[in-house]
N, C-alpha and C positions, 0 to 999 in steps of 0.2 A: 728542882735542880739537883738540890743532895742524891734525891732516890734514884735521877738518870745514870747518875757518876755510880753511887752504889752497884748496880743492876749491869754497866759494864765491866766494872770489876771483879762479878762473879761468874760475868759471859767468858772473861779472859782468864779468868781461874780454869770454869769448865772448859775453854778449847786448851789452856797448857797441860791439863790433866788426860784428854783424850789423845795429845799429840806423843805424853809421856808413855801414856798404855800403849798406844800403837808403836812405839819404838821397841819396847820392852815385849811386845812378843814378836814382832821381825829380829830380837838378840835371841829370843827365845828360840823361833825354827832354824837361826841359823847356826845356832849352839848344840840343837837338836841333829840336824845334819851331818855335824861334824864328830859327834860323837856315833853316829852310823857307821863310824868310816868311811871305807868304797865304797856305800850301797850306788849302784847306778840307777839310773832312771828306764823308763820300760822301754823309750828308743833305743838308749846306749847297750841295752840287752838284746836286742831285735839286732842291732849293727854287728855285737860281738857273734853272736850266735849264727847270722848270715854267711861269716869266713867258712864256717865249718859244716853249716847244715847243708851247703850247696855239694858235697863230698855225698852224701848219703843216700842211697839207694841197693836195691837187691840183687844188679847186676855192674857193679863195678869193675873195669878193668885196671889190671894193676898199676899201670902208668899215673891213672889218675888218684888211688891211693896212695903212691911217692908220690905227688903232688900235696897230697893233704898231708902226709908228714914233715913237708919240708914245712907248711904254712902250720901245723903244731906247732914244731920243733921252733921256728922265728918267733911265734905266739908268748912260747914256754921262756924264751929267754929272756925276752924284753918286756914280762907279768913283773910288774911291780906290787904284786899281793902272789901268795902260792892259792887263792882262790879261785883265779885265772887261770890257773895252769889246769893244761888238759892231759889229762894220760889215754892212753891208747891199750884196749884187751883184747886177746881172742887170738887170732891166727899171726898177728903184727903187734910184736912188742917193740917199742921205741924207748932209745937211750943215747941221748945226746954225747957225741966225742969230741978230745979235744979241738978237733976244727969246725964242729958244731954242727955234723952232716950225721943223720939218723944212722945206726949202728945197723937194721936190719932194714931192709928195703922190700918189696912188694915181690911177687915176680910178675915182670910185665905182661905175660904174655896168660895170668891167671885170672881168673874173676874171682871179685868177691863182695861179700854183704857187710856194707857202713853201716851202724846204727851209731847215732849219737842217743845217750842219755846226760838228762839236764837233774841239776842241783835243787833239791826241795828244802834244801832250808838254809838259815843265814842270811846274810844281807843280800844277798847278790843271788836269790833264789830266780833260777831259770835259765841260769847261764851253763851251759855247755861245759858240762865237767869231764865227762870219758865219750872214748867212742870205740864203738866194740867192731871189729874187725872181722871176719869169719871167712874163711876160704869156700866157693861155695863149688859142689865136682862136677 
């Protein structure tokens, strides 16, 4: 009888030890987490990067480049990291005014070539950083 009682005692040693360890590294990933900061997860980069890759191809008309700049520029405002935010090169440079409507506009009736290029390094690698603009003749 002693040895049964013993032998639970160190059944409930070893399950309060394992239940310890497992807490201790669920504190652990989510300590680890939070000191990533924003890193996002590969869907939440597939979602952000969907606004803007749907813009990009070789024959763009300008209409639907101010399209993409309004959808930056809403982007660029409401980025709660500047990691997020997207700038725009090439033929269309964008610069938000005071009533938060892009400074240089497309001309509609022009074509031109999107390319988005994506962020290699940092937390948040993959995400849609610039998109380069080009007026094509």
């Amino acid at each position: 009888m002693e040895n049964a009682s013993k032998a639970l005692i160190i059944a409930g040693a070893i399950l309060i030890s394992i239940l310890i360890i497992t807490l201790a590294i669920l504190v652990f990933g989510q300590a680890k987490g939070a000191m990533d900061g924003n890193a996002m997860s590969s869907f939440e980069i597939e979602q952000f990067n969907q606004r803007f890759t749907q813009f990009e191809g070789t024959r763009v008309r300008g209409a639907t480049v101010n399209s993409m700049l309004s959808t930056i520029l809403a982007n660029n405002i409401s980025a709660d990291d500047d990691s997020r935010k997207i700038s725009v090169s090439g033929a269309i440079t964008m610069n938000a005014t005071d009533n938060g409507l892009p400074t240089t506009k497309a001309n509609t009736g022009a074509i031109y070539k999107v390319e988005c290029k994506f962020s290699d390094t940092g937390a948040n690698r993959g995400l849609v950083k610039e998109i380069a603009v080009t007026k094509v003749p």
